[in-house]
MOPAC internal coordinates of N, CA, C and O (Angstrom, degrees):
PM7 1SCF
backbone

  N    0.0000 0     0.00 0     0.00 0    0    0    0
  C    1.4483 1     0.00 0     0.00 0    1    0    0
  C    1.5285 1   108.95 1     0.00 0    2    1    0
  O    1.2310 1   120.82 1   -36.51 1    3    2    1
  N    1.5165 1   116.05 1   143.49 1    3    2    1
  C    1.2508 1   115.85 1  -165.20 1    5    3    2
  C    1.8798 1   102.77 1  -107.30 1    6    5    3
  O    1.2310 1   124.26 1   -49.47 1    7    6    5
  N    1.4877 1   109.42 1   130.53 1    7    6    5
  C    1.3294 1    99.27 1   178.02 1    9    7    6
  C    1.3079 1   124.15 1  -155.16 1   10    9    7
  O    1.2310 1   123.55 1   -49.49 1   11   10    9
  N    1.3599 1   110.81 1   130.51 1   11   10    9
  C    1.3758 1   137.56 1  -124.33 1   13   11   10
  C    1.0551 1   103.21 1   -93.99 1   14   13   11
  O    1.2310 1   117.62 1   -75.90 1   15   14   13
  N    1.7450 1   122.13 1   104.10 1   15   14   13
  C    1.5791 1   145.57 1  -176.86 1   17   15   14
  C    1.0658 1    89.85 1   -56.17 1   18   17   15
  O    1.2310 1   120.34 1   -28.50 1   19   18   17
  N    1.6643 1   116.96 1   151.50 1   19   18   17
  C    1.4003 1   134.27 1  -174.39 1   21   19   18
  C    2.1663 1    85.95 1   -99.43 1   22   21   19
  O    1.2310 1   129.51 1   -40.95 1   23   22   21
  N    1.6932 1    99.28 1   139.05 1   23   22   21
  C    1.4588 1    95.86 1  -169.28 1   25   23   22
  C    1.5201 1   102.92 1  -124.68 1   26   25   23
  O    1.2310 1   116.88 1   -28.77 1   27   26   25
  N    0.8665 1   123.53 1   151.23 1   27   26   25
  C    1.9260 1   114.93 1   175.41 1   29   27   26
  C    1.4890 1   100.16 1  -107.53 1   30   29   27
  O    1.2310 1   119.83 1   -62.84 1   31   30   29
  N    1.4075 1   117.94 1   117.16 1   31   30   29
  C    0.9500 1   110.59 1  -157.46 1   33   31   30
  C    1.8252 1    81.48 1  -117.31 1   34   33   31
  O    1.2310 1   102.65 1   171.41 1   35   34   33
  N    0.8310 1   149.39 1    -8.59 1   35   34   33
  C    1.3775 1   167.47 1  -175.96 1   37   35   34
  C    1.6736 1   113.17 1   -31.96 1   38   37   35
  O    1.2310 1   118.87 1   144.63 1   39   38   37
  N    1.5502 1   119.75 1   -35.37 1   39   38   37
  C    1.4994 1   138.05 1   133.86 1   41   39   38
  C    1.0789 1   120.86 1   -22.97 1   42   41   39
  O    1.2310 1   120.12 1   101.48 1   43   42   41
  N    1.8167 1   117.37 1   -78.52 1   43   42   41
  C    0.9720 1   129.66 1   176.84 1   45   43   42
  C    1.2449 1   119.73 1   -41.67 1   46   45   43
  O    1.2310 1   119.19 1   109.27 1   47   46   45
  N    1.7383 1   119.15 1   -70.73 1   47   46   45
  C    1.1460 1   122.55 1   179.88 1   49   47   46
  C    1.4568 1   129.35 1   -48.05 1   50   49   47
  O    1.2310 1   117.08 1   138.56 1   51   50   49
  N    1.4999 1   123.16 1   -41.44 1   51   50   49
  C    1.3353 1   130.37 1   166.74 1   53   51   50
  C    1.5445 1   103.22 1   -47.63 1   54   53   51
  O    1.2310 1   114.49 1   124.24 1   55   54   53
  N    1.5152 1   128.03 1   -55.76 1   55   54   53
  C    1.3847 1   115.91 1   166.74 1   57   55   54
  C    1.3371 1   131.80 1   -40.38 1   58   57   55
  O    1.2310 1   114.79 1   125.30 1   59   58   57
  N    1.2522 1   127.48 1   -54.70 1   59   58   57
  C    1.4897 1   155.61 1   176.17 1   61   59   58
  C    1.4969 1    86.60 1   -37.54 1   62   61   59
  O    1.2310 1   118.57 1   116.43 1   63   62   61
  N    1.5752 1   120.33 1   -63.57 1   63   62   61
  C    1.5913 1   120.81 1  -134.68 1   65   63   62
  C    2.0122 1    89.38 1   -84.87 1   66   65   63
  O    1.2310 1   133.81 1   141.10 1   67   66   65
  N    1.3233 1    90.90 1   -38.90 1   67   66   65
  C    1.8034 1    84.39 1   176.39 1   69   67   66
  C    1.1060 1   107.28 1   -40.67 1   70   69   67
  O    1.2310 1   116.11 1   108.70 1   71   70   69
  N    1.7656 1   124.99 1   -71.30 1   71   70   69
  C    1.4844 1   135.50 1  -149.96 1   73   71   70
  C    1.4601 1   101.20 1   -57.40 1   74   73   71
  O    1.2310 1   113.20 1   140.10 1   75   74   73
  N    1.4690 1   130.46 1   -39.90 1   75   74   73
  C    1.2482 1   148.06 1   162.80 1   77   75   74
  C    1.2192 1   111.23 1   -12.11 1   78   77   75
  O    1.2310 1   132.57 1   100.38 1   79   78   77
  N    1.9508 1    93.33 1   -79.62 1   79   78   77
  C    1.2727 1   109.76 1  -159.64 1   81   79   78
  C    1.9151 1   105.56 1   -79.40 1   82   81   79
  O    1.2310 1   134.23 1   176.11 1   83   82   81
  N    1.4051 1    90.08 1    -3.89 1   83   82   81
  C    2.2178 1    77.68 1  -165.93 1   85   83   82
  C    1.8908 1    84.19 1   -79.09 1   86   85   83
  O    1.2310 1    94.40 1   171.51 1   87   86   85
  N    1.1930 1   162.04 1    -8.49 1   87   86   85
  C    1.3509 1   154.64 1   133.72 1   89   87   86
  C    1.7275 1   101.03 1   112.62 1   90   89   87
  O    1.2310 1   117.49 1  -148.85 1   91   90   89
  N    1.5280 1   122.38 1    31.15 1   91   90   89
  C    1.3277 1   162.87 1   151.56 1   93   91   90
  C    1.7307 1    90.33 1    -1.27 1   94   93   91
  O    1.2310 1   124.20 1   -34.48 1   95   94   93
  N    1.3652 1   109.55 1   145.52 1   95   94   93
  C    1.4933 1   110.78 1   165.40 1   97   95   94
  C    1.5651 1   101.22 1   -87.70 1   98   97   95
  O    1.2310 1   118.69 1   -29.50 1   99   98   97
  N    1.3911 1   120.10 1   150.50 1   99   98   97
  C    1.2712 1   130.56 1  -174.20 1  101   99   98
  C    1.5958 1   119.91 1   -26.53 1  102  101   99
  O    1.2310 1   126.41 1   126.61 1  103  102  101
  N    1.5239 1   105.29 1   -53.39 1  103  102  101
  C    1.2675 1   122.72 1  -171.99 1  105  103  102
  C    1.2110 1   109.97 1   -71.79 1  106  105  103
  O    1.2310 1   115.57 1   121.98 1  107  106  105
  N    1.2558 1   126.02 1   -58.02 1  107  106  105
  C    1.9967 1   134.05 1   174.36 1  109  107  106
  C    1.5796 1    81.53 1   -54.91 1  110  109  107
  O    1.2310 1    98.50 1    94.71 1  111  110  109
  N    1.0207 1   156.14 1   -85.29 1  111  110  109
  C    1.3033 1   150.08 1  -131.74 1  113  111  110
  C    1.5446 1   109.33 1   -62.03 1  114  113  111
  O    1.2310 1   126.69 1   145.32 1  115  114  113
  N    1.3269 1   104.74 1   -34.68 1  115  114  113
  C    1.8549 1   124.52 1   174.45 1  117  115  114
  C    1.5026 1   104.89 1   -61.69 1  118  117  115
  O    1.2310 1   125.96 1   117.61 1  119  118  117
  N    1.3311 1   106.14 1   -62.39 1  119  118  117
  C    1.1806 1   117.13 1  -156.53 1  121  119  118
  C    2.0941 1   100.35 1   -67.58 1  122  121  119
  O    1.2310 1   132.14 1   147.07 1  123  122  121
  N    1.3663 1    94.15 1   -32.93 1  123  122  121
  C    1.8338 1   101.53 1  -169.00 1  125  123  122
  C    1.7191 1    84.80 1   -62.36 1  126  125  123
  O    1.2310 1   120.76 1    98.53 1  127  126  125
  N    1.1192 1   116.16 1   -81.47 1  127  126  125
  C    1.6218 1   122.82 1   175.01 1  129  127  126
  C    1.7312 1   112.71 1     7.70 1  130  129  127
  O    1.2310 1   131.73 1    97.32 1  131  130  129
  N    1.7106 1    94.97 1   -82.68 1  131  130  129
  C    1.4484 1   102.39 1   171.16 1  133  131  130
  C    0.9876 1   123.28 1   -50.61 1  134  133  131
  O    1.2310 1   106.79 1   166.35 1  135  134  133
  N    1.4723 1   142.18 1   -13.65 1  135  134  133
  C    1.3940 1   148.35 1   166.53 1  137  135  134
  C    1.6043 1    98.96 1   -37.89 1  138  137  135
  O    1.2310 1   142.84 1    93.41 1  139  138  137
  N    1.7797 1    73.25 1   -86.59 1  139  138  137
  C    1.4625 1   100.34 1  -177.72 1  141  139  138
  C    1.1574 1   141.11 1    -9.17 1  142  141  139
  O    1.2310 1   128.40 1   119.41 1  143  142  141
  N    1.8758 1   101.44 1   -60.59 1  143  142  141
  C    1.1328 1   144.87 1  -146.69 1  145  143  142
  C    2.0554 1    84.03 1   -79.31 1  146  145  143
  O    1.2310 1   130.61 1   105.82 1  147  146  145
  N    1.3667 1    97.13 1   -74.18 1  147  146  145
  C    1.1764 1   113.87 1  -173.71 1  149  147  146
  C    1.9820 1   114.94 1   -47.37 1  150  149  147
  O    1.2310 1   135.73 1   154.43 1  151  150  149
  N    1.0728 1    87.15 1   -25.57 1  151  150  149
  C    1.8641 1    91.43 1   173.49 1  153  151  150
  C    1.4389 1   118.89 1   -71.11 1  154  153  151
  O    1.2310 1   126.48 1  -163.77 1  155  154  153
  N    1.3346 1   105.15 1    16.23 1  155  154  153
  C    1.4322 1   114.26 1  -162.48 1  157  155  154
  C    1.5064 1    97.13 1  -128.41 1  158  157  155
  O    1.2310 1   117.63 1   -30.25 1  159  158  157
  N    1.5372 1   122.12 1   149.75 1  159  158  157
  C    1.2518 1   121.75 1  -150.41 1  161  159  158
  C    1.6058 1    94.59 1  -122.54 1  162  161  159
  O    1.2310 1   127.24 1   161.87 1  163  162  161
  N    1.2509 1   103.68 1   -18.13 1  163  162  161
  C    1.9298 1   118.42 1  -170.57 1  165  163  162
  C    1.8981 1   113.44 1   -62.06 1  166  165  163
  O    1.2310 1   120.05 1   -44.43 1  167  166  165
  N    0.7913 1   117.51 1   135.57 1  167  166  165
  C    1.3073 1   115.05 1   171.01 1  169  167  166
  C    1.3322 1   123.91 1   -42.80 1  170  169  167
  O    1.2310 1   131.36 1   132.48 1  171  170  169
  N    1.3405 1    95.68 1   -47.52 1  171  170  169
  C    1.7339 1   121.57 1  -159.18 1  173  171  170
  C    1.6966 1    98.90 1   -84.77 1  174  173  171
  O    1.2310 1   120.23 1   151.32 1  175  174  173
  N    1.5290 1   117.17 1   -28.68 1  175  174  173
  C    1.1361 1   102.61 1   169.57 1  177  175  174
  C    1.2539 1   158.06 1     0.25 1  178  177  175
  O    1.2310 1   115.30 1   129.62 1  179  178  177
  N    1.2238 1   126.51 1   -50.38 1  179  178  177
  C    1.5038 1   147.62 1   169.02 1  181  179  178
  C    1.3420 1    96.77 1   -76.93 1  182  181  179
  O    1.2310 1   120.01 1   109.81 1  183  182  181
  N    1.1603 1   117.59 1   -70.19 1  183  182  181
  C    1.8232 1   132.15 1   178.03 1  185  183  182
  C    1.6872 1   105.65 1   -18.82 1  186  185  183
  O    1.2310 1   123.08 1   110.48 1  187  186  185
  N    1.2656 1   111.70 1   -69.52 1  187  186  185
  C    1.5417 1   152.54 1   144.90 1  189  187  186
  C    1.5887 1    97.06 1    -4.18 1  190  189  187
  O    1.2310 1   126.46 1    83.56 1  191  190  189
  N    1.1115 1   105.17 1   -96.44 1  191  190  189
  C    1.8357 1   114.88 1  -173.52 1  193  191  190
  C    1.2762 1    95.49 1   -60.26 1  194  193  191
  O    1.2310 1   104.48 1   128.17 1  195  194  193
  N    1.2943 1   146.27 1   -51.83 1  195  194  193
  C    1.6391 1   129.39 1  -167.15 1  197  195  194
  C    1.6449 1   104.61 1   -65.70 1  198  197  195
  O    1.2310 1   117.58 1   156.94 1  199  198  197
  N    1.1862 1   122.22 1   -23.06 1  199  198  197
  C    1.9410 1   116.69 1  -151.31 1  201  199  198
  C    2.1439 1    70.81 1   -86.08 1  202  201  199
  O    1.2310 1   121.72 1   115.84 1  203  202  201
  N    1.6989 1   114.31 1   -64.16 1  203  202  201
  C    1.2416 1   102.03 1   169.39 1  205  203  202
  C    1.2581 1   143.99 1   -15.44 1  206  205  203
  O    1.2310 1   130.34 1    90.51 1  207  206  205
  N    1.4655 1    97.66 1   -89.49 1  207  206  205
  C    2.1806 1    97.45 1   152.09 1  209  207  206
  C    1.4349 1   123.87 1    -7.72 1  210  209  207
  O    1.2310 1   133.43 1   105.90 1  211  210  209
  N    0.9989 1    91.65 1   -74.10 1  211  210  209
  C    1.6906 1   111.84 1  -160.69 1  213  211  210
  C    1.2693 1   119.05 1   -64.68 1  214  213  211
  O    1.2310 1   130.91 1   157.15 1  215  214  213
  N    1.4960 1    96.55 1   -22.85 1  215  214  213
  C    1.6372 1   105.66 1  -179.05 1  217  215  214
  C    1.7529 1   111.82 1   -98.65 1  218  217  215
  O    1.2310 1   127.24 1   141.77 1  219  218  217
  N    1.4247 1   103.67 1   -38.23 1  219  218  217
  C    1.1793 1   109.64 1   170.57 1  221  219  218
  C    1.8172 1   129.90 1   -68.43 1  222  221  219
  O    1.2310 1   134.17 1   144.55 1  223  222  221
  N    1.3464 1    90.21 1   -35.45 1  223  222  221
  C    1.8740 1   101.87 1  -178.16 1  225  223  222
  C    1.3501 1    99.22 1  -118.93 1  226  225  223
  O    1.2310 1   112.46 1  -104.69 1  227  226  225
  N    1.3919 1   131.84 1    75.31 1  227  226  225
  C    1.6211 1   129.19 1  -168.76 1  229  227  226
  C    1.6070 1   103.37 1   -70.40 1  230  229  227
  O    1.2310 1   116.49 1   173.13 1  231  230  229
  N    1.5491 1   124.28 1    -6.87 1  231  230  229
  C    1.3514 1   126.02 1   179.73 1  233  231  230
  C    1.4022 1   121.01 1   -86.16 1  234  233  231
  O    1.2310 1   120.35 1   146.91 1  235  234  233
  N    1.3329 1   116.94 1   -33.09 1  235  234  233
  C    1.2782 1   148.59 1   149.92 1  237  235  234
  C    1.6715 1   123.77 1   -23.83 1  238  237  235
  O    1.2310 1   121.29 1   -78.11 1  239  238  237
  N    1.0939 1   115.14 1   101.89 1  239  238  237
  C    1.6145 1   103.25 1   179.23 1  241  239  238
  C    1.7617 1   106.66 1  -115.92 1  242  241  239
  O    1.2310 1   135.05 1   -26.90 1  243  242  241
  N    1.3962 1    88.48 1   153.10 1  243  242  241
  C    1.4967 1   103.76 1   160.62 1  245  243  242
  C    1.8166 1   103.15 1   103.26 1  246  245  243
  O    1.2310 1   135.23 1  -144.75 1  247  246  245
  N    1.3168 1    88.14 1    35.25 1  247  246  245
  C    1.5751 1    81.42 1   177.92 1  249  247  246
  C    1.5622 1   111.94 1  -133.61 1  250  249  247
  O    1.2310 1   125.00 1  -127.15 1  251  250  249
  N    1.7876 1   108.00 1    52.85 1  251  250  249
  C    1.0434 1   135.13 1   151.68 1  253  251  250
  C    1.9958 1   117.15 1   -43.78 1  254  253  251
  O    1.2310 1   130.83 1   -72.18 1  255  254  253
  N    1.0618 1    96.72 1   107.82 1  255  254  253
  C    1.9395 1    97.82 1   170.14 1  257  255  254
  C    1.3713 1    93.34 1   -12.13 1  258  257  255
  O    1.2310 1   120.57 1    89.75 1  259  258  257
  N    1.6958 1   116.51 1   -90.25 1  259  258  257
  C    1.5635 1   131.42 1  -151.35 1  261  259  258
  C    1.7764 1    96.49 1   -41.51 1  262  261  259
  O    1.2310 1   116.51 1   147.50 1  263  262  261
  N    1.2470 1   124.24 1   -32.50 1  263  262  261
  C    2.0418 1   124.95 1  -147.90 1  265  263  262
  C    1.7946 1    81.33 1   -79.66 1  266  265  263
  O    1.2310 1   115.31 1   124.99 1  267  266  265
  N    1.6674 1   126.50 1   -55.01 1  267  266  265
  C    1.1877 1   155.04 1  -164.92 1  269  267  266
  C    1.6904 1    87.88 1   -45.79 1  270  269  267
  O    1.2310 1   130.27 1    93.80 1  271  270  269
  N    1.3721 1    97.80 1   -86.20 1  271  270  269
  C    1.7767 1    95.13 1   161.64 1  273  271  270
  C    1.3513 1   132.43 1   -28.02 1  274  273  271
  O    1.2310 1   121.36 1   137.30 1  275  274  273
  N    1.1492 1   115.00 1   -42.70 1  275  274  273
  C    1.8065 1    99.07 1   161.20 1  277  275  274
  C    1.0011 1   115.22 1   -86.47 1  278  277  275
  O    1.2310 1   114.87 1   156.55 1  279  278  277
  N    1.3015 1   127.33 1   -23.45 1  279  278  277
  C    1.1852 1   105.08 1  -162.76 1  281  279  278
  C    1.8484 1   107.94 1   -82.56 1  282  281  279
  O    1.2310 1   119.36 1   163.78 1  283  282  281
  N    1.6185 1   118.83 1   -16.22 1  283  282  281
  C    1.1246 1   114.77 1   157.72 1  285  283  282
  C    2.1573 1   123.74 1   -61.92 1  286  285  283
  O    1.2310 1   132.69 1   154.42 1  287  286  285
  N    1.4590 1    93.10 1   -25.58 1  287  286  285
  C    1.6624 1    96.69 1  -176.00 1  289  287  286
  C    1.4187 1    97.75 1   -74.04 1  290  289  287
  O    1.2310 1   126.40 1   142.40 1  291  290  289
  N    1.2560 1   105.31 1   -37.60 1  291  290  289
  C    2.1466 1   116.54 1  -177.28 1  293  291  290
  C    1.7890 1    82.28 1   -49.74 1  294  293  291
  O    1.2310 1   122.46 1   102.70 1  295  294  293
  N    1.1802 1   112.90 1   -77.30 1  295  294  293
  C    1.6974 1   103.71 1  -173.01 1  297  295  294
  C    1.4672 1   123.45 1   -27.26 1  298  297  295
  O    1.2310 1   124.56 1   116.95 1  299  298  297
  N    1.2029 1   108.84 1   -63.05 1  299  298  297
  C    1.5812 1   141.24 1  -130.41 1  301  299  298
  C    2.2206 1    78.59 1   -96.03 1  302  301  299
  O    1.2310 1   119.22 1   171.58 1  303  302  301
  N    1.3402 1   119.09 1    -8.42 1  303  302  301
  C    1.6919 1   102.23 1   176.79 1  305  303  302
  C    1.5403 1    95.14 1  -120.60 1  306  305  303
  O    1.2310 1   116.08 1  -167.56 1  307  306  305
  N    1.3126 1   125.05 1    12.44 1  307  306  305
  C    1.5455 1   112.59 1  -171.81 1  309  307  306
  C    1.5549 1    99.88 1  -138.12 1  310  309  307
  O    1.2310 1   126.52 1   171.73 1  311  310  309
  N    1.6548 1   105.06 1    -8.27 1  311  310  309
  C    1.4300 1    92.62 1   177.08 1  313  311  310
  C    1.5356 1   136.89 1   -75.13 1  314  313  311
  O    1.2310 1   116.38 1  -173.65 1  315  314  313
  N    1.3482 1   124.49 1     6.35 1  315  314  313
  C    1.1503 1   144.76 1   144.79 1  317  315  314
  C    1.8337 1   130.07 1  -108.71 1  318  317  315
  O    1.2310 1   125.30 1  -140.15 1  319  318  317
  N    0.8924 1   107.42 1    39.85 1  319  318  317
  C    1.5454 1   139.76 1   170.98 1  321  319  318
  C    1.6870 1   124.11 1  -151.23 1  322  321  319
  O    1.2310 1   129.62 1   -95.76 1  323  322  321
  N    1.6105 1    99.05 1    84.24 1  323  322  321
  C    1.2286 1    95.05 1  -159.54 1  325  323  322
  C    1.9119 1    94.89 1   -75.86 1  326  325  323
  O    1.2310 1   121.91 1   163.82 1  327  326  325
  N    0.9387 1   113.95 1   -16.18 1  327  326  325
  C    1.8490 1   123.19 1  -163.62 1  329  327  326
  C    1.9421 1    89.85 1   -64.51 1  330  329  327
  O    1.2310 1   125.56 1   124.19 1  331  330  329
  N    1.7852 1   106.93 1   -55.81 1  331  330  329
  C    1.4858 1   120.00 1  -154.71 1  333  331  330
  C    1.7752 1   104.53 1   -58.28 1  334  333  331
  O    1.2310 1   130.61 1   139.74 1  335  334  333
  N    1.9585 1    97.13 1   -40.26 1  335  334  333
  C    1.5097 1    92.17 1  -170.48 1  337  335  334
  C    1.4128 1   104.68 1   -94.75 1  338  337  335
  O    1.2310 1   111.00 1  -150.56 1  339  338  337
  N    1.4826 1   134.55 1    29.44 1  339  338  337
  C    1.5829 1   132.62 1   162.94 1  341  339  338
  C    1.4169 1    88.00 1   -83.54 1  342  341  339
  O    1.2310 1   119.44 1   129.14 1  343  342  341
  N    1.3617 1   118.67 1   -50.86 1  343  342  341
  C    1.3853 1   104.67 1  -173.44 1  345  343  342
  C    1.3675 1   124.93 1   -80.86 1  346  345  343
  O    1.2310 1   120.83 1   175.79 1  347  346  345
  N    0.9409 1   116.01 1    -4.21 1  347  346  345
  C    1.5045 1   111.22 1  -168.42 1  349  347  346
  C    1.6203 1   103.75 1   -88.18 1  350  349  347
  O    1.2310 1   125.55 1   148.43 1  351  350  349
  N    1.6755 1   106.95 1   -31.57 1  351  350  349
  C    1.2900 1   120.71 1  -171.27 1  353  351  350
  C    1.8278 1   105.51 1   -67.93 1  354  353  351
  O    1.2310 1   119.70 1   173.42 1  355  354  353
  N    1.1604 1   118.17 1    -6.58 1  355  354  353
  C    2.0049 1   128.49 1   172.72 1  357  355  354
  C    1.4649 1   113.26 1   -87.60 1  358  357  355
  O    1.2310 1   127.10 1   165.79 1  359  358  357
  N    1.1661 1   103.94 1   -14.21 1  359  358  357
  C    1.5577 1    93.59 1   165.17 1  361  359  358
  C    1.7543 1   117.51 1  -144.36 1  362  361  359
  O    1.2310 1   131.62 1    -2.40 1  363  362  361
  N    1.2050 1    95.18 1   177.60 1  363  362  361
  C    1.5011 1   101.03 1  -120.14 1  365  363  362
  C    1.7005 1    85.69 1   -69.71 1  366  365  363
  O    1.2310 1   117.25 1     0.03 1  367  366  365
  N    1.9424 1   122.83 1  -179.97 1  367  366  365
  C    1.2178 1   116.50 1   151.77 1  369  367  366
  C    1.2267 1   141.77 1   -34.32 1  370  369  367
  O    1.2310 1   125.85 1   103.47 1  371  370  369
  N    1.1529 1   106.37 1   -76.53 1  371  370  369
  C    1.5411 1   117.68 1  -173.45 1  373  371  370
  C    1.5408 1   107.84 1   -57.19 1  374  373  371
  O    1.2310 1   108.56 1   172.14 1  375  374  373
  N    1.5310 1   139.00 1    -7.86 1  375  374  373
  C    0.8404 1   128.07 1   137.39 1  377  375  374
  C    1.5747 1   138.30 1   -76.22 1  378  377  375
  O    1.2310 1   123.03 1   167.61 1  379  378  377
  N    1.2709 1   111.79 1   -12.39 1  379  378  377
  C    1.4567 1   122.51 1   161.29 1  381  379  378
  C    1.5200 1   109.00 1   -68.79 1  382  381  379
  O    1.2310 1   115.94 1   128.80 1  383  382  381
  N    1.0889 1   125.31 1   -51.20 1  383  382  381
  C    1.4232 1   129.08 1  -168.77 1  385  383  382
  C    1.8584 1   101.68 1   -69.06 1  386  385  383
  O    1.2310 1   118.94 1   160.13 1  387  386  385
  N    1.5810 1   119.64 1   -19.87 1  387  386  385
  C    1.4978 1   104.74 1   166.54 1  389  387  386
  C    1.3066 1   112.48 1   -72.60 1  390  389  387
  O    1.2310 1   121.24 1   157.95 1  391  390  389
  N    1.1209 1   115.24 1   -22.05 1  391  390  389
  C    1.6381 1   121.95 1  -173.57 1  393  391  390
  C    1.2242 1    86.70 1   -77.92 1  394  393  391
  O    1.2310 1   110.53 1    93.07 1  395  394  393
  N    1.2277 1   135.40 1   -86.93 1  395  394  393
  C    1.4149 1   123.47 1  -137.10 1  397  395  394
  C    1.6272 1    98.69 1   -59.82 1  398  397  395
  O    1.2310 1   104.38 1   130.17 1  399  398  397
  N    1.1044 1   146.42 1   -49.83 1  399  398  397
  C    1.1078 1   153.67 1   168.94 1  401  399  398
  C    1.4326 1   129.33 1   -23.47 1  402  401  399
  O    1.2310 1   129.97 1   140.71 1  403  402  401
  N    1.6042 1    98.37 1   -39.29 1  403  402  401
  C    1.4465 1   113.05 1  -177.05 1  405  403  402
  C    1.9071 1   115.47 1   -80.33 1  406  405  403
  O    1.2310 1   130.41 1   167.64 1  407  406  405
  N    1.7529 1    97.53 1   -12.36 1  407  406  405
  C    1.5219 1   106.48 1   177.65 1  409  407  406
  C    1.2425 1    98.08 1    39.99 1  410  409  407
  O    1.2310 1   118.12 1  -114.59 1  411  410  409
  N    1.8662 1   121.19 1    65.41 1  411  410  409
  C    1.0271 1   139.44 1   115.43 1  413  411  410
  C    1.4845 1   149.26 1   -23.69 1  414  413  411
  O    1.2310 1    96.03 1   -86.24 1  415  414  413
  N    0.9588 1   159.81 1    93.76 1  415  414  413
  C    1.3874 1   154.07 1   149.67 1  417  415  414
  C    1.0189 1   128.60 1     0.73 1  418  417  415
  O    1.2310 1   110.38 1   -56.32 1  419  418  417
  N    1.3503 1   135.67 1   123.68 1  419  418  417
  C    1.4777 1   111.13 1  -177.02 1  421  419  418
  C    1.0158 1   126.00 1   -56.69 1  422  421  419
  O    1.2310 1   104.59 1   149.61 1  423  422  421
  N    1.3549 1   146.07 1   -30.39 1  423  422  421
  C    1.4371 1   141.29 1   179.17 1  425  423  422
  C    1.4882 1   127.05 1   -75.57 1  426  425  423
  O    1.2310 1   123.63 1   146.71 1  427  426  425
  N    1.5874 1   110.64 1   -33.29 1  427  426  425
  C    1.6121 1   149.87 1   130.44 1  429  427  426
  C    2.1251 1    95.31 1   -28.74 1  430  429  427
  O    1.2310 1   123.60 1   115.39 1  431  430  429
  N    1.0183 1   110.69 1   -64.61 1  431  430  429
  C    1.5386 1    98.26 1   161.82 1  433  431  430
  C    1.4802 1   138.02 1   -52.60 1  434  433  431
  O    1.2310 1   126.91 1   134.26 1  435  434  433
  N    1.5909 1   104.31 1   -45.74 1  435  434  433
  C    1.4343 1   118.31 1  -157.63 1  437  435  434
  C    1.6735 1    98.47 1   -77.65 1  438  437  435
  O    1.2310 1   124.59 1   160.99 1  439  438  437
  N    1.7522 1   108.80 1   -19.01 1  439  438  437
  C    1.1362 1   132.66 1   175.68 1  441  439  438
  C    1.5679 1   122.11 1   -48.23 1  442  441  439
  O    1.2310 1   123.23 1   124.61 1  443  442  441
  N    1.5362 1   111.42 1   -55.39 1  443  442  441
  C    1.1263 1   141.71 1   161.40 1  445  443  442
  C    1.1646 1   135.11 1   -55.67 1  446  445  443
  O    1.2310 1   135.07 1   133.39 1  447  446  445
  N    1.3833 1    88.45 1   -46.61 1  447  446  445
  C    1.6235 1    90.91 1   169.56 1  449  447  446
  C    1.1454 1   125.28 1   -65.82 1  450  449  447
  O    1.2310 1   113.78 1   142.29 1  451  450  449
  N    1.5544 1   129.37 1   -37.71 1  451  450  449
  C    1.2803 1   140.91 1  -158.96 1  453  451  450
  C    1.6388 1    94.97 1   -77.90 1  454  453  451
  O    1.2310 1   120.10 1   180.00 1  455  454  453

């Protein structure tokens, strides 16, 4: 039986509400998210920041668990390529999320991007 550690997520959220409030272009705002998201060691994590979102900014879209999840993997494949995620950050989401999806290569990336 699975049972669900009480978590303080109270860190997190103070982060979340900054990136919020600094009024971020879509993509920096994605990408800040996945920071976040990813600084977090909890399973539920993503789960965590989306039930947040959603409840906190009900105007706000796209802060589906699964979107939360990429947008931490969007982090977690560019965060040591500072060159890959200048570019990646010029076009739009939903084209980032084919990339990451396609479990590309990096150069197979750098490909794309250009």
């Amino acid at each position: 039986m699975n049972v669900k550690k009480p978590t303080d997520y109270t860190t997190m959220f103070a982060a979340l509400d900054a990136l919020m409030a600094a009024g971020l272009p879509q993509m920096e705002l994605y990408c800040g998210i996945g920071r976040v998201v990813n600084g977090r060691t909890e399973k539920g994590a993503a789960v965590a920041a989306a039930a947040y979102l959603n409840d906190t900014y009900p105007n706000a879209s796209g802060f589906s668990p699964r979107n939360l999840r990429r947008m931490r993997e969007f982090y977690r494949t560019y965060e040591s390529t500072p060159e890959l995620l200048t570019q990646a950050m010029t076009i739009g989401w939903t084209q980032n999320v084919v990339i990451l999806e396609a479990n590309l290569t990096i150069q197979a990336r750098v490909e794309c991007l250009q």
